[in-house]
FILOVO-141448 format. One record per residue (C-alpha): chain; x, y, z; residue number from 1. Coordinates in Angstrom, 3 decimals, padded with zeros to 6 digits, m for minus. Last residue first. Layout:
! FILOVO-141448
['A' [X Y Z] NUM]
...
***
This chain:
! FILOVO-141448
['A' [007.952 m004.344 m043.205] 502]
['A' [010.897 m005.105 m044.761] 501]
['A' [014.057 m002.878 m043.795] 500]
['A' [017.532 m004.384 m045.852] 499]
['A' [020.301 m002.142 m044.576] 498]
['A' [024.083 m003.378 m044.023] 497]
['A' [027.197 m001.939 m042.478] 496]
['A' [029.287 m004.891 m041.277] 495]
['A' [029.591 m005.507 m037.208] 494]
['A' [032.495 m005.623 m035.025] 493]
['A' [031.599 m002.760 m032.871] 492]
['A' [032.104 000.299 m034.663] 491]
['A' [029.871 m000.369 m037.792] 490]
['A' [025.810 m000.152 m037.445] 489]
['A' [023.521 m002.844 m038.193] 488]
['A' [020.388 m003.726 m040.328] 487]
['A' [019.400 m006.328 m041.746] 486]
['A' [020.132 m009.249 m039.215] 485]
['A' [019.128 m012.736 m039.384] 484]
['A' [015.608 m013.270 m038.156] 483]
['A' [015.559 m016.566 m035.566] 482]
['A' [013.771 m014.544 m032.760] 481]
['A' [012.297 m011.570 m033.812] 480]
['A' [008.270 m012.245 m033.576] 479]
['A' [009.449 m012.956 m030.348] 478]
['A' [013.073 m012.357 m028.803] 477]
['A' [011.682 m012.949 m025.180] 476]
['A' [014.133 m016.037 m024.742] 475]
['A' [016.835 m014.726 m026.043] 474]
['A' [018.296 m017.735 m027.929] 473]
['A' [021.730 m020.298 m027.192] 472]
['A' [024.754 m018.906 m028.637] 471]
['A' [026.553 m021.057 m031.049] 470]
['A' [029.423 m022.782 m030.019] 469]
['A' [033.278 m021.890 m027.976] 468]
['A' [034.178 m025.448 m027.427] 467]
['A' [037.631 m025.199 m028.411] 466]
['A' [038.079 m022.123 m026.701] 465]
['A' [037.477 m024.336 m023.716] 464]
['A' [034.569 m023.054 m021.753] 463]
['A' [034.245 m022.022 m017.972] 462]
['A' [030.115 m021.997 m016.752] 461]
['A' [029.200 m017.840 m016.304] 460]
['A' [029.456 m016.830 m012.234] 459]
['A' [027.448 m016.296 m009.512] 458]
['A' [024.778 m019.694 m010.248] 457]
['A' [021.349 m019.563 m009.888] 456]
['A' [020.347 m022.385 m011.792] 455]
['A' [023.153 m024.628 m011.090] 454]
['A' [025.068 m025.848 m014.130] 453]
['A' [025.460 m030.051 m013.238] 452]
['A' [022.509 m030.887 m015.373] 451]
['A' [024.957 m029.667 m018.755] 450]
['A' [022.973 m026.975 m020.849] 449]
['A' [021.898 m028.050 m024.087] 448]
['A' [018.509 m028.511 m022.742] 447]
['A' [015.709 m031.150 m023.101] 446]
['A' [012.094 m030.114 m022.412] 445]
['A' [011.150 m029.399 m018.378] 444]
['A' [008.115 m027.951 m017.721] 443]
['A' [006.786 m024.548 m016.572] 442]
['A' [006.971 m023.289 m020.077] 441]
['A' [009.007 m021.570 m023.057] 440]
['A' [007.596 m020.007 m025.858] 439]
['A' [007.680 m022.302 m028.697] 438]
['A' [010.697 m022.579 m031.163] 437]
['A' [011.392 m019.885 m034.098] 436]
['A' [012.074 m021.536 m036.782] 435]
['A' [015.457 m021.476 m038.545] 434]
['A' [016.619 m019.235 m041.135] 433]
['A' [019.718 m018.861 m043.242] 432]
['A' [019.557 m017.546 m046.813] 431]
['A' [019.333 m014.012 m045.456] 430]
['A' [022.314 m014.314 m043.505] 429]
['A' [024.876 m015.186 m046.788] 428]
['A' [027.823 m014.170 m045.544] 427]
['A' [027.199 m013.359 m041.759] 426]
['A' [026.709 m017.207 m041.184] 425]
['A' [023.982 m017.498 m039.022] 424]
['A' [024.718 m018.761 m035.995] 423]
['A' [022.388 m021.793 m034.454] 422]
['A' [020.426 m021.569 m030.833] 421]
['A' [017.157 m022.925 m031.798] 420]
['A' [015.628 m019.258 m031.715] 419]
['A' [018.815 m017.707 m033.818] 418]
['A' [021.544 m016.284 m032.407] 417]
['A' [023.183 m013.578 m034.318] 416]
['A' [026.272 m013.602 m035.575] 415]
['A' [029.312 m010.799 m036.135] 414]
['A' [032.455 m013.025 m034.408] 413]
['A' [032.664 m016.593 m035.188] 412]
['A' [031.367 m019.308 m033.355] 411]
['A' [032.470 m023.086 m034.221] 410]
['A' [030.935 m025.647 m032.208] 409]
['A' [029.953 m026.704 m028.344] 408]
['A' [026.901 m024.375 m027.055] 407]
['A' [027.018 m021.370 m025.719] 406]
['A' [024.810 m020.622 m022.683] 405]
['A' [023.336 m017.444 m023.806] 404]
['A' [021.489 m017.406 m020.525] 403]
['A' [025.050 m017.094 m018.338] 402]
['A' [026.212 m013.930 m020.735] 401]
['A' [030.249 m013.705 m020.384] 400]
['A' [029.795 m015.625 m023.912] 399]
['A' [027.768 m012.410 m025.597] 398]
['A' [030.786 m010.436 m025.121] 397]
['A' [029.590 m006.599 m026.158] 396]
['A' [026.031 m007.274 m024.525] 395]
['A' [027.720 m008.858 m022.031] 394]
['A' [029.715 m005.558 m021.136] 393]
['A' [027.036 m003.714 m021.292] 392]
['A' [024.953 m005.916 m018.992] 391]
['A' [028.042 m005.709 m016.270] 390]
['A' [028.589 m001.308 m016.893] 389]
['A' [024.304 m001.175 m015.925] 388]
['A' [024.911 m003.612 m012.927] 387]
['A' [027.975 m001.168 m011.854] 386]
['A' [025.541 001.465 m012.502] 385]
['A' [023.125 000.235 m010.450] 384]
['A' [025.835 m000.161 m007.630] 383]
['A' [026.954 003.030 m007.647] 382]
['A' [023.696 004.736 m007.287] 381]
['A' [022.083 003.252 m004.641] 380]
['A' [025.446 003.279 m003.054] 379]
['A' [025.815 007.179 m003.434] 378]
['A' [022.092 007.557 m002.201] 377]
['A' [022.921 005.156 000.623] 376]
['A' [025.830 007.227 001.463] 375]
['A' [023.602 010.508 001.117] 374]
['A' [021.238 009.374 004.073] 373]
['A' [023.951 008.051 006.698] 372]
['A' [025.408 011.207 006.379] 371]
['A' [022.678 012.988 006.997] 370]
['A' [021.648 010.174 009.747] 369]
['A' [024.943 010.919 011.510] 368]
['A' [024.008 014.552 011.653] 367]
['A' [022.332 013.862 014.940] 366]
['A' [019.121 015.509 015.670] 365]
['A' [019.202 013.828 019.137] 364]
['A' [017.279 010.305 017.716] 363]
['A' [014.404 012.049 016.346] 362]
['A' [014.326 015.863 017.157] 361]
['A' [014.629 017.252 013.830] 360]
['A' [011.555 018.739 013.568] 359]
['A' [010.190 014.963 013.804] 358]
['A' [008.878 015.001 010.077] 357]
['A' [012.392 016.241 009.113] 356]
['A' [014.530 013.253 011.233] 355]
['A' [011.618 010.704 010.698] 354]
['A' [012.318 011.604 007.059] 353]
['A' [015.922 011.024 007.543] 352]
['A' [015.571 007.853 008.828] 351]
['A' [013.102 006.946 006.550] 350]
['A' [015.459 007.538 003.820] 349]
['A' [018.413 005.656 005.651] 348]
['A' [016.664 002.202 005.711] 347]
['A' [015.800 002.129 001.888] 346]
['A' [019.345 003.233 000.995] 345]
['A' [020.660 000.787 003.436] 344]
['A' [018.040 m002.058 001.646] 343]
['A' [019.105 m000.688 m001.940] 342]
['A' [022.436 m001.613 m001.059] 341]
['A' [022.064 m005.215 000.123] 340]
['A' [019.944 m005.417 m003.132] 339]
['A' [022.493 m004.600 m005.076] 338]
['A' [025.417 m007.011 m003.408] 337]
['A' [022.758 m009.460 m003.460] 336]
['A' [021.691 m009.208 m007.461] 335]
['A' [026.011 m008.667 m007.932] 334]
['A' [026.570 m012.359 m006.120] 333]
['A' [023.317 m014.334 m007.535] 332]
['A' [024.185 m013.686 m011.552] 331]
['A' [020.856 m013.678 m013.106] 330]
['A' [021.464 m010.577 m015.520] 329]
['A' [019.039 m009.385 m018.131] 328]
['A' [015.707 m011.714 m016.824] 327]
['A' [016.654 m011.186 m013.144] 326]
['A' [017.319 m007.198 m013.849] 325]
['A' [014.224 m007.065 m015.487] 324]
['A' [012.128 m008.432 m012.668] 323]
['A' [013.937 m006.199 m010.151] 322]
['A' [014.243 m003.226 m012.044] 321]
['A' [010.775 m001.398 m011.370] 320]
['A' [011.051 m002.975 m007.622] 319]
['A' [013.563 m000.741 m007.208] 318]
['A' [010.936 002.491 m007.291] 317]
['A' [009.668 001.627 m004.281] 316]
['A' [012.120 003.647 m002.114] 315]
['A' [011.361 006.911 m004.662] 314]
['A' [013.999 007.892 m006.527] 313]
['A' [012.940 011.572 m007.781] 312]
['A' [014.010 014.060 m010.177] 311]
['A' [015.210 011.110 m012.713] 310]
['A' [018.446 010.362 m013.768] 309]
['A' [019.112 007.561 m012.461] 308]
['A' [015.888 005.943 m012.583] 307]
['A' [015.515 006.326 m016.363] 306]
['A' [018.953 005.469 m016.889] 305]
['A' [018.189 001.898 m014.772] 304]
['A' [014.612 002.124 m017.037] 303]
['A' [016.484 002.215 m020.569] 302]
['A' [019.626 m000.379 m019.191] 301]
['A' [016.930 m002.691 m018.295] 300]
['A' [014.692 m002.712 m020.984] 299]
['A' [017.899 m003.580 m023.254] 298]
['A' [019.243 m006.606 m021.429] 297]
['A' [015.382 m007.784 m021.085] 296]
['A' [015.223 m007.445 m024.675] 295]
['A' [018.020 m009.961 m025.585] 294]
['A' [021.054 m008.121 m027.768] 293]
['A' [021.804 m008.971 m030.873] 292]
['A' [025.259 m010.450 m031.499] 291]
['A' [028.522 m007.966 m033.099] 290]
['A' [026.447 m004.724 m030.771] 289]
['A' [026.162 m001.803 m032.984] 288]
['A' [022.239 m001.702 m033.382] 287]
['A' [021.871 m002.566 m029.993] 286]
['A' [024.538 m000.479 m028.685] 285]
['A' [023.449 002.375 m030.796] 284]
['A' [019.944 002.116 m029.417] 283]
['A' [021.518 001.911 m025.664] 282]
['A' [023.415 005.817 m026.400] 281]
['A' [020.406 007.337 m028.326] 280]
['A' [018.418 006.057 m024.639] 279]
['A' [021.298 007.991 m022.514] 278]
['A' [021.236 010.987 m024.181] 277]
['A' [017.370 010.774 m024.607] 276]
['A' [018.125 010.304 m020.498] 275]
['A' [020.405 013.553 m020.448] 274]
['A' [017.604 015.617 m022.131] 273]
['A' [014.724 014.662 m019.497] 272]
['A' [016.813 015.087 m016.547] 271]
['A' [018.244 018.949 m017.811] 270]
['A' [014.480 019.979 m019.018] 269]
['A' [013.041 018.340 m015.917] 268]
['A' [015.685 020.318 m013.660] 267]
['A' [014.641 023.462 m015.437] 266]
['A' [010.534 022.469 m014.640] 265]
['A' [011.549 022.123 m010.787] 264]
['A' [013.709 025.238 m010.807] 263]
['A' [016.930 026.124 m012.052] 262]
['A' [020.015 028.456 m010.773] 261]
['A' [022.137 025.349 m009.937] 260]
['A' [023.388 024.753 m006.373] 259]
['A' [020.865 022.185 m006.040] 258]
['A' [023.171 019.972 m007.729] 257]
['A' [024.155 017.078 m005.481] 256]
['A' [020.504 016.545 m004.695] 255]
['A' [020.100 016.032 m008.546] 254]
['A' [021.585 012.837 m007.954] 253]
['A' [017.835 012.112 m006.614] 252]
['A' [017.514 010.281 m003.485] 251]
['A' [014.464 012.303 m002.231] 250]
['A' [013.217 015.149 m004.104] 249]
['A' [014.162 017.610 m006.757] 248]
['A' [011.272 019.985 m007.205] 247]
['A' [008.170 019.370 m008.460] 246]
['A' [007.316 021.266 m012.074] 245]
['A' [007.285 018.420 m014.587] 244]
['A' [006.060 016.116 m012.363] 243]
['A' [003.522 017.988 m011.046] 242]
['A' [002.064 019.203 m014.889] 241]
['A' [001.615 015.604 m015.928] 240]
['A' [000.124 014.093 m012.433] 239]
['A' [m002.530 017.478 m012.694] 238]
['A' [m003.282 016.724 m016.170] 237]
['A' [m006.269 014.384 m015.364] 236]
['A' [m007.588 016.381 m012.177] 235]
['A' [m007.679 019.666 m014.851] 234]
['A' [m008.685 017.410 m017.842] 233]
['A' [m011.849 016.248 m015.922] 232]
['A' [m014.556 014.790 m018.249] 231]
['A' [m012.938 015.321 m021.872] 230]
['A' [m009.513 014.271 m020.681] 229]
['A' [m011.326 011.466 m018.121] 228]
['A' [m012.752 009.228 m021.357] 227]
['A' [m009.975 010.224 m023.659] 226]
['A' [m007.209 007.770 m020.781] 225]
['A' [m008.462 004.488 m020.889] 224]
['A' [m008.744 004.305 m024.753] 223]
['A' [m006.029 006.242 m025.200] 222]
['A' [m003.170 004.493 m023.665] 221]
['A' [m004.769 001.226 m025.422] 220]
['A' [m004.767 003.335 m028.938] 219]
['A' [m001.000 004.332 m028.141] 218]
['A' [m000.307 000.454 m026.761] 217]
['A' [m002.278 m001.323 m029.975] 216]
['A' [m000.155 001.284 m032.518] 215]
['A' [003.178 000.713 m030.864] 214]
['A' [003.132 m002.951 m031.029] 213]
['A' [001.788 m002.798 m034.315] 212]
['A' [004.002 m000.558 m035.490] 211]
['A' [007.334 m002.835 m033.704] 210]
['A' [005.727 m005.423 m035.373] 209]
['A' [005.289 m004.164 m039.025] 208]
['A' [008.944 m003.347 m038.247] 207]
['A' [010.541 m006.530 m038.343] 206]
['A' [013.629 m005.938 m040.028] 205]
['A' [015.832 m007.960 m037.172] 204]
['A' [017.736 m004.916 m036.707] 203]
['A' [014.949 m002.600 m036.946] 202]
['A' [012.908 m004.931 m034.961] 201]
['A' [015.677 m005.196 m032.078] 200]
['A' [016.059 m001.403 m031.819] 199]
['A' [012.485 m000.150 m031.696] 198]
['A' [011.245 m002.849 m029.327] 197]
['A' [014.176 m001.502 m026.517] 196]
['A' [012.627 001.470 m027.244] 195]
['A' [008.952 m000.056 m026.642] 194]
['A' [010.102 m001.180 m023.438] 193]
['A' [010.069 002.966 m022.304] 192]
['A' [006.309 002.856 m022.344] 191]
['A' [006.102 000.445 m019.793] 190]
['A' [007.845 003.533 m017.067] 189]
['A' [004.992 005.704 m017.576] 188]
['A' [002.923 004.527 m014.418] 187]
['A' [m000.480 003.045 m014.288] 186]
['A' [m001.594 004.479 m017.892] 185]
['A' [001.705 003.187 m018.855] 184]
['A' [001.396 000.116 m017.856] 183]
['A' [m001.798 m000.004 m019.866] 182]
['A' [m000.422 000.704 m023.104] 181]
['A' [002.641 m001.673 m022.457] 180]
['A' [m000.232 m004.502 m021.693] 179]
['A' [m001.579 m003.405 m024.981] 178]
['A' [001.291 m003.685 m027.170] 177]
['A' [002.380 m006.748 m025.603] 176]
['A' [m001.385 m007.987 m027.094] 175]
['A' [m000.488 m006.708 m030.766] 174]
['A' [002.865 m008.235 m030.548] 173]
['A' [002.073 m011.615 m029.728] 172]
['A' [005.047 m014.086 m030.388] 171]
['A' [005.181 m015.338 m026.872] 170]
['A' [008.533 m013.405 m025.941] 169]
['A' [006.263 m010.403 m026.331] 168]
['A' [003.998 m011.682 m024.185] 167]
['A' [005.991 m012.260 m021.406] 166]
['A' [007.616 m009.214 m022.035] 165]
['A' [003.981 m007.346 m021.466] 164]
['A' [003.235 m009.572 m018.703] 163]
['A' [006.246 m008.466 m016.680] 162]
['A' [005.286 m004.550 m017.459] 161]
['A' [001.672 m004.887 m016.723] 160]
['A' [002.675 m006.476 m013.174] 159]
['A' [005.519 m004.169 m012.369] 158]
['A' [002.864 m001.286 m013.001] 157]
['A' [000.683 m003.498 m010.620] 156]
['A' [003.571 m003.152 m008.280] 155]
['A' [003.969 000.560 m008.377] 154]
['A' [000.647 000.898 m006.080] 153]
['A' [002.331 002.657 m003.229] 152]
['A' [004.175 002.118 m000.598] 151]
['A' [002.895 m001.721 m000.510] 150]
['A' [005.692 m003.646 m002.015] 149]
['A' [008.522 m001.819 m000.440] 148]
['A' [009.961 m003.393 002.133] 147]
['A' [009.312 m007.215 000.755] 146]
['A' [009.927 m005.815 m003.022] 145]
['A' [013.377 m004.714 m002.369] 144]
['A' [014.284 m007.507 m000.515] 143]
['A' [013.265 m009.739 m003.133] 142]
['A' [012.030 m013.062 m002.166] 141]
['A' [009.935 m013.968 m004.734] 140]
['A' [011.845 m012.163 m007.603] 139]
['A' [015.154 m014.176 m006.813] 138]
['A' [013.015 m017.561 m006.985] 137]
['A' [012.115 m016.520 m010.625] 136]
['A' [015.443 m017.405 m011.498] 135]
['A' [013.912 m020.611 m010.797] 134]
['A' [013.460 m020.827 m014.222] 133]
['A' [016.824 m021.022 m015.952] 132]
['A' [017.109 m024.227 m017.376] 131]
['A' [014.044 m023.944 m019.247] 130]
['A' [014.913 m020.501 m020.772] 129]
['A' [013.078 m017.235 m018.425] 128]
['A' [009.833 m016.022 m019.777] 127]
['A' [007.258 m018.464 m017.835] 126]
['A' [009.295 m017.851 m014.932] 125]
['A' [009.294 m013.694 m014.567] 124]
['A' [005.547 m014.004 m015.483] 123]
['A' [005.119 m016.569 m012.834] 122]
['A' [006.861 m014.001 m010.300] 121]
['A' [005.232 m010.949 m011.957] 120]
['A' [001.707 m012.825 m010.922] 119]
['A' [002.961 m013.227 m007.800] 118]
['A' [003.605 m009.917 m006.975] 117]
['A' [000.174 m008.986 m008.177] 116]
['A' [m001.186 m011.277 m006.337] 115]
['A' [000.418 m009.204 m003.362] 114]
['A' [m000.067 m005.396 m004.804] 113]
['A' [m003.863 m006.836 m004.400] 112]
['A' [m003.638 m007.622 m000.659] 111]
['A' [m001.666 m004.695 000.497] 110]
['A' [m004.668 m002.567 m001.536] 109]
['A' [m007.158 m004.403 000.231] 108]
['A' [m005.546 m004.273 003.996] 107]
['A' [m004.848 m000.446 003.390] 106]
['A' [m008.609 000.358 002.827] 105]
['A' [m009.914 m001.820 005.862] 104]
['A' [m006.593 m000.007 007.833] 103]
['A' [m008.339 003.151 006.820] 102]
['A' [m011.471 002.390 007.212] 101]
['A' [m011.102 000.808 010.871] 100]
['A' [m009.022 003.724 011.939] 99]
['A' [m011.740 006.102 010.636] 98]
['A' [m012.404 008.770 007.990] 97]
['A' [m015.893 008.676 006.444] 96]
['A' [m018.549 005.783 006.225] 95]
['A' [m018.586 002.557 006.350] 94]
['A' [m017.239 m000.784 004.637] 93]
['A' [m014.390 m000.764 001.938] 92]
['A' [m014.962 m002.004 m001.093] 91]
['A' [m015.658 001.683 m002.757] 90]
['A' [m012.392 002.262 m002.148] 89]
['A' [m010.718 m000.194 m004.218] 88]
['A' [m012.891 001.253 m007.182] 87]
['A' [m011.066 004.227 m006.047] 86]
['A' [m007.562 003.117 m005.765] 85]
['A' [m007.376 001.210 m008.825] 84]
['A' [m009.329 004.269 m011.365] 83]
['A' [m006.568 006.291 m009.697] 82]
['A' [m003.554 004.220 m011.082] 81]
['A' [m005.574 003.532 m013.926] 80]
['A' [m005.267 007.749 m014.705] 79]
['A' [m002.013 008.611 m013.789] 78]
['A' [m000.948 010.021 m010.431] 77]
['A' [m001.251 013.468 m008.777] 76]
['A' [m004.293 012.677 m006.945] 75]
['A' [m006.798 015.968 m006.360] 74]
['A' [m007.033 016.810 m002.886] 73]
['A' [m006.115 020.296 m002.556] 72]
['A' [m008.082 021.360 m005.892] 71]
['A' [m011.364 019.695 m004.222] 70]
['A' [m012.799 016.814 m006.138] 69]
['A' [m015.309 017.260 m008.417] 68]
['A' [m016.548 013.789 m009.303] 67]
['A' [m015.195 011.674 m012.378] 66]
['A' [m011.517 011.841 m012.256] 65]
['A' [m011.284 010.704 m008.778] 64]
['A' [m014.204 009.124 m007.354] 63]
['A' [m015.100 011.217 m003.622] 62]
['A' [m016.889 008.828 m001.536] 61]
['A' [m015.692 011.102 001.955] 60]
['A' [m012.919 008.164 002.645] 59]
['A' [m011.625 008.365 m001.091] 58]
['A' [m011.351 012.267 m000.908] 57]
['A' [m007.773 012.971 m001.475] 56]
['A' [m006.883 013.170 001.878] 55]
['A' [m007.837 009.980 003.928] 54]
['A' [m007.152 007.508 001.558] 53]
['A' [m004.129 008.807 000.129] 52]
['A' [m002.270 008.383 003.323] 51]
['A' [m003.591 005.031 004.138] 50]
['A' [m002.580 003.681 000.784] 49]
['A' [000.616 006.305 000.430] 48]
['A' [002.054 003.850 003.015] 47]
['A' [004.602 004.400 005.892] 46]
['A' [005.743 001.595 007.329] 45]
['A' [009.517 002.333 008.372] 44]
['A' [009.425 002.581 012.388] 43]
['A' [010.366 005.878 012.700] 42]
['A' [008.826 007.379 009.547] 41]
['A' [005.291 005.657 010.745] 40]
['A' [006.282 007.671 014.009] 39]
['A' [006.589 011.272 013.029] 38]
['A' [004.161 011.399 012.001] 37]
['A' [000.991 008.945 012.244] 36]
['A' [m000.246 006.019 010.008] 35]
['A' [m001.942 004.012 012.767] 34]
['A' [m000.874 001.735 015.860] 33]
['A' [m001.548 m002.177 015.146] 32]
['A' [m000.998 m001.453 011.232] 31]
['A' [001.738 000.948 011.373] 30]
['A' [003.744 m001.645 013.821] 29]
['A' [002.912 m004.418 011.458] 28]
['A' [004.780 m002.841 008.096] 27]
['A' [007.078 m005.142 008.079] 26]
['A' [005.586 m007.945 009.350] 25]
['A' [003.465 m008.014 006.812] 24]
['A' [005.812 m007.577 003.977] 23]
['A' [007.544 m010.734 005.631] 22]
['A' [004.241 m012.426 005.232] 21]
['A' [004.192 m011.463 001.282] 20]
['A' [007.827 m012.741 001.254] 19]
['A' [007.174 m016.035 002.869] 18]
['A' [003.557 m016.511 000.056] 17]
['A' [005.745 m015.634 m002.842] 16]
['A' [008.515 m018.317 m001.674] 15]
['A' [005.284 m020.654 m000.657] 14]
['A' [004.041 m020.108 m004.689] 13]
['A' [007.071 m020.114 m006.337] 12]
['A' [008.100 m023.644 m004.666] 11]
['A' [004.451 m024.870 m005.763] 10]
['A' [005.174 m023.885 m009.184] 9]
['A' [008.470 m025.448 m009.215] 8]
['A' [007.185 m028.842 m008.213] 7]
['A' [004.464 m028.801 m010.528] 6]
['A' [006.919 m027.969 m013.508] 5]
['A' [009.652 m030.378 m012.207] 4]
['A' [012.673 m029.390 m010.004] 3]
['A' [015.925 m029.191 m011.886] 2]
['A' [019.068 m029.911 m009.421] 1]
***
């Protein structure tokens, strides 16, 4: 059953609203009681808001990045992610370190990484296919994001991010460009959508758009981040220089190799190297691939790597994937089985930090929670990959893909999908072009895809053979969408070809 535009809005907004209460709840016990050791570990609320707060100078007035700010308390983040917290900190009421400020400073940040929630759920909608909108439903009430939301401020990186694709999608390169900019001056990950940008211009021959893109996020980056490299490059290059030399922390499959004669910065060599392995790998896919790939599919399998790989997976760091993983790959039963995983993961890492914050003596010592610990980081990790191994394998079949929703007529192998859902015949695909439609929105225009296909179905709709058509669009292809290929790669059913315009 379709719902229309108003209704659907309203249905985002009270699933938004139920998760943001369950957030609550979650983290109620902390809020009633206080951010102590070893009992905010215990009872699974601990917050770097309420942390942060109290040592790294926001209670004493302290702005980070502009006042001097003792070595010991300097924030190890990037730049908007401080400028956030400290104008945030400025809202709260009295005067030094107190229960009352520190909950006061909590309560704001909890209530911003909220709107911001929502504001990835209408982003998630608005850049989802008609038929496919309440998708968004399965950002709302993300498990992931209901535990984790207010950890830290990753969400407004989430934010950034989902507004970037939306814009994208939208046909405005210059303004993605920006958002990606700014994500990355609240976390690096947004930088790494500009990859997935790479590919699908070069194969589409739109590279005056993947420069612009580039060009408005690097001058964006900039912009916010020259004004606090001339003022306070030691506080500024302190998130830069920790996370190249921190050790291997929680969750990491680096855990597994500690055994190795390398420190924190030798790790970073080995974890940066094996992700450009792992990025070379997804830009051959989508320059291989016999249809061209959407961007979500892309974005995701660059940040999953990312996450994989990385020194650190911290609890919150799912909510990263979330949005991109319902734009790549809506299929209810794998999202659950994920998510179900990611919730045991998230349960046994605060067990074992109330185990090492408790000196061991929470709940006996017992070396059930080690055990319990590193089979949530092997199920963390298995079932991303799986995910990661499903999106590949659509990529290769475009018709296992429920958003491609084919369409009854002839389609033969090598094709791209164009923005009205037509092949272009790989004879003559310069000839062929069809406009790009509009960006999609909260209402309901006709669809090609039968009213009995529920919108958050487990498994792609059966075809006949017969009825094997053209591939319906990406719906964040852009300034891409309905561009025939000129450029491609052999080894995976495609012809060797190279026509760049920019």
């Amino acid at each position: 059953m379709k719902l229309p535009g108003s209704r659907l809005l309203w249905l985002l907004l009270a699933a938004t609203t139920l998760g943001a209460a369950l957030s609550v709840v979650a983290v109620q016990w902390c809020r009633v009681n206080g951010w102590t050791d070893p009992d905010q570990h215990i009872h699974m609320c601990y917050s770097d808001f309420s942390l942060l707060f109290s040592q790294r100078g926001l209670a004493e007035g302290l702005f980070p990045f502009v006042d001097d700010v003792p070595a010991d308390q300097v924030m190890e983040y990037p730049v908007l992610l401080v400028m956030v917290a400290g104008v945030l900190a400025l809202l709260v009421p009295g005067e030094g370190i107190t229960d009352e400020r520190i909950l006061a400073f909590y309560d704001l940040n909890h209530f911003a990484v909220v709107l911001c929630w929502l504001g990835v759920v209408l982003a998630t909608a608005y850049s989802t296919a008609g038929n496919r909108r309440q998708d968004a439903l399965l950002v709302a009430l993300a498990p992931g994001i209901i535990l984790s939301l207010s950890i830290n401020w990753d969400m407004w990186a989430v934010f950034l991010g989902a507004l970037a694709l939306l814009l994208w999608g939208r046909s405005h390169p210059i303004w993605a460009g920006v958002l990606i900019g700014l994500g990355a001056a609240m976390k690096l990950y947004p930088l790494f959508f500009l990859g997935a940008i790479l590919v699908l211009c070069l194969r589409s021959g739109r590279l005056r758009s993947f420069a612009a893109t580039t060009l408005a996020a690097a001058l964006t980056w900039l912009a916010v981040n020259l004004p606090f490299m001339i003022l306070q490059f030691e506080q500024w290059s302190t998130f830069y220089r920790f996370s190249s030399e921190r050790d291997v922390s929680f969750s990491s499959v680096w855990l597994f190799f500690t055994w190795l004669p390398l420190d924190g910065a030798g790790f970073s060599l080995l974890s940066n190297g094996l992700f450009l392995v792992c990025c070379l790998g997804v830009a051959y896919l989508g320059w291989a691939a016999p249809t061209r790939p959407r961007m979500a599919q892309l974005c995701f399998l660059i940040v999953a790597s990312f996450l994989l790989l990385g020194k650190v997976y911290s609890p919150q760091f799912v909510m990263w994937l979330i949005p991109l993983l319902v734009l790549a790959r809506p299929k209810v039963r794998g999202y659950l089985v994920w998510q179900a995983a990611e919730v045991f993961h998230w349960v046994s890492v605060w067990m074992m930090s109330a185990k090492i914050t408790s000196g061991g003596e929470f709940a006996g010592g017992t070396e059930l929670i080690d055990w319990a610990y590193h089979l949530g980081i092997l199920a963390h990790m298995a079932t991303l990959i799986y995910l990661m191994v499903q999106v590949v394998r659509e990529i290769l079949d475009p018709e296992k893909d429920i958003l491609r929703s084919p369409a009854p007529a002839v389609h033969g192998p090598g094709q791209d999908d164009d923005a009205a859902g037509s092949a272009h015949q790989p004879t003559e695909p310069a000839r062929q072009t069809a406009p790009a439609t509009a960006a999609p929105v909260l209402t309901d225009p006709p669809t090609a895809v039968p009213p009995e296909t529920s919108p958050l179905q487990t498994e792609p709709p059966e075809t006949s053979p017969l009825q094997t058509g053209p591939l319906q669009s990406d719906p964040l292809a852009g300034v891409t969408a309905g561009r025939p290929d000129v450029f491609g790669l052999p080894g995976l059913g495609r012809k060797t070809s190279l026509r760049l315009r920019w």
